[in-house]
Each structure stands twice: as structure tokens, then as C-alpha cells.
N, C-alpha and C positions, 0 to 999 in steps of 0.2 A: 668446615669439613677438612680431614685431613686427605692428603690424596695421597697416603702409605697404606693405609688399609684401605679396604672395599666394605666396613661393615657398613657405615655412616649411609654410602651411596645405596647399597643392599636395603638399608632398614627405607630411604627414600622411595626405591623401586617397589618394595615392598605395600608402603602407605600409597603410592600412585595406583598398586595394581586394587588396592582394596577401594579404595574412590572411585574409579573405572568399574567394580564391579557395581555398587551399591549405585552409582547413577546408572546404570545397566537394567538395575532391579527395578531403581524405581521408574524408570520408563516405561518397565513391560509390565508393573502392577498397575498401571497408572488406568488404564480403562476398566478395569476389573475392580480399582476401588471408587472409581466416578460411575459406577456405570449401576441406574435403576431399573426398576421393572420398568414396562414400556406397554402400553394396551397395544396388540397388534393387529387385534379385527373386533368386526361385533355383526352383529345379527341383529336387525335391519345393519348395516352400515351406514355411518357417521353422513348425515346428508340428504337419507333417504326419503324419497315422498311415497307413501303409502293409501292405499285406496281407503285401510280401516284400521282398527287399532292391532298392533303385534301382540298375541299371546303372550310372549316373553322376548323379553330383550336380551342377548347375549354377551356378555365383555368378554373375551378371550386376550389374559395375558401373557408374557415372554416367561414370567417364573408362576411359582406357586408362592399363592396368598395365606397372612396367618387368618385363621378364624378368629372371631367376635370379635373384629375393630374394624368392620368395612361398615359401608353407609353410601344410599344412592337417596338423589335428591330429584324428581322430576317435577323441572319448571318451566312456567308459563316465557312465552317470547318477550315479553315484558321484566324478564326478572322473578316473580312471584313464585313461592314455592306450592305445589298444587298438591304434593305427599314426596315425603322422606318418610324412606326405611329402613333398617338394618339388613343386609346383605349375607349372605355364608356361601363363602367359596367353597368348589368344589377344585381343585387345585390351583389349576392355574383359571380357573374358567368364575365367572359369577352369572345365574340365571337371576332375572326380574322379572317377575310378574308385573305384568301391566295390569293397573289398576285400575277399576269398573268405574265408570262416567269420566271417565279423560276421553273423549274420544277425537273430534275435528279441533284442529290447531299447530301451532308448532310448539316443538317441546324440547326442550335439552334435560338429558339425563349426564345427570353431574353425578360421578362416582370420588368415594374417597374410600383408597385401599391401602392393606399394608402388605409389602413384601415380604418375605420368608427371611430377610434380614433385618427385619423391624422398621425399614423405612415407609413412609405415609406417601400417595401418590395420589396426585390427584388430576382429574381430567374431566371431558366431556365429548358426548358425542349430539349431533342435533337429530333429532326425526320431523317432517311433516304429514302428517294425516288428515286424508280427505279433504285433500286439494285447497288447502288454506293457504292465506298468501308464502309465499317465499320466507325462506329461513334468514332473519339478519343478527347474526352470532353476535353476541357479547364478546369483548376480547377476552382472553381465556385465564381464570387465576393463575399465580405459580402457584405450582403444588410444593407441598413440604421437601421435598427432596432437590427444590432451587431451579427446575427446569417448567417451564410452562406448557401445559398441555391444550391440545385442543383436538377432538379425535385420537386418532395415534400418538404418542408420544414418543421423543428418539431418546435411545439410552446408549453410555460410551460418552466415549470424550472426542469432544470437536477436534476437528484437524488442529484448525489454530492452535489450540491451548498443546496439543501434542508436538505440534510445532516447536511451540513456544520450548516447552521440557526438553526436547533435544537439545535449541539452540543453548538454554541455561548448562546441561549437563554440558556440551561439549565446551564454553564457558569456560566454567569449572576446571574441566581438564585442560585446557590452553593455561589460563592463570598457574596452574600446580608445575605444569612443563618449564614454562619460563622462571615461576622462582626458582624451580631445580635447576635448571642451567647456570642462572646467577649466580646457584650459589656453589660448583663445582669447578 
């Protein structure tokens, strides 16, 4: 660089200030692009011991669901699938008909949805009915969108990993200051 002119340094300050923004952006998109739907309640809730069978089960999600690609699977405490059937949300919400001759047992209703941005989510919640032994969960799939569900799911980006982006972004900026110094 020459140190007669100021463009050289200018054009430096310039590429710093655009690096500082764009690590900026992508910090504050960063939950916003990790972040999925999230089942947030259900009706019995996840765990429930019930005297008889529930008319309709509830899922109540964070967003709204697309139609014709949801699917719930209610299975036996053993694994065995006792009826799978196609699902239609009503926004954010999916009703299930509980299905006649299920009645005393424990049961995981395993949902598989998709979000209003085309990702696939998947979870479960447990019920017992009519005082059958105790619920002993299966560990819970990861659902297509990379996070594991079981009951509620969280959506958003971990501390850590958010963590982690700052320390890279500011990283970045340390490295960019020192070769600029060096090189003035």
C-alpha cells in the first residue's frame, strides 16, 4: 500500500466494514434459518394416564402445517403399529380420531408433519389408558429436519452452536484487523 494516498486504506476499510456486516447478518439469520416447527402441547398430554380411550388426540404446533403429507402412527408399547393414518391439519393444530378397539394399554402416537416451509418433523407423544402398566418410551427417532423429538420438540439454534458463530465471526474479524495492520 502506498501511504500517499488514502484510496488503498479506504478501499481496506471499506471490504472490513462489508465483512463485519455480512458476519452481522449471518448471526442474526442464524436461528431463523435453523429453527423448525416444534409441537408445543397436545391434548391428553405427552405422558398422560387416562381412565378410557380419548375421543381425539390433539397436536398443537408453533407454525402451520402443509396439507396432504402428514401421517400419525399409533403404536403398541412393544413397537408394533396397531393403525396408521393420514392426518389434515387444520393450521397449525392436527385432530386424531382415536380409533375403536384400542382401548387399555399404552400407546405412542408418532406424528410425521410438514411445516409450512416444506420441512418433515417428526415426534411423539406417549398415552396410558386404563391403568396399564407404566409407559417405558422407546428412544425417540431424529426427525427429518436433524433434531430428535419426543413430546415437545425445541426449535432455534442451541446456545452452543450460537456460541460457537460469534466466536467464528469475531475470528474472522481479528484475522482481517491484523493482516490490515501488517499491511499499513
Amino acid at each position: 500500500m502506498t501511504h500517499g494516498s488514502g484510496r488503498p486504506r479506504q478501499a481496506w476499510v471499506r471490504t472490513l466494514s462489508t465483512l463485519l456486516i455480512a458476519v452481522s447478518a449471518l448471526v442474526a439469520m442464524a436461528p431463523h434459518a435453523m429453527a423448525h416447527t416444534s409441537l408445543i402441547s397436545s391434548d391428553p398430554p405427552d405422558g398422560a394416564r387416562l381412565d378410557g380411550p380419548p375421543a381425539v388426540v390433539t397436536l398443537v404446533f408453533d407454525e402451520d402445517l402443509l396439507p396432504g403429507a402428514n401421517s400419525v402412527a399409533i403404536n403398541l408399547q412393544d413397537g408394533t403399529t396397531a393403525v396408521s393414518l393420514p392426518i389434515e391439519p387444520t393450521g397449525s393444530r392436527v385432530l386424531i380420531p382415536w380409533p375403536a378397539g384400542l382401548d387399555s394399554g399404552a400407546y405412542q402416537v408418532a406424528y410425521r408433519v410438514v411445516s409450512a416451509d416444506g420441512h418433515p418433523v417428526t415426534g411423539a407423544i406417549w398415552l396410558t389408558i386404563d391403568g396399564s402398566d407404566s409407559i417405558t418410551p422407546a428412544p425417540a427417532p431424529a426427525s427429518a429436519s436433524g433434531s430428535s423429538t419426543s413430546g415437545s420438540s425445541s426449535s432455534g439454534v442451541s446456545i452452543p452452536v450460537m456460541l460457537l458463530l460469534v466466536v467464528l465471526g469475531g475470528a474472522g474479524v481479528i484475522v482481517t484487523l491484523v493482516l490490515l495492520r501488517r499491511r499499513s
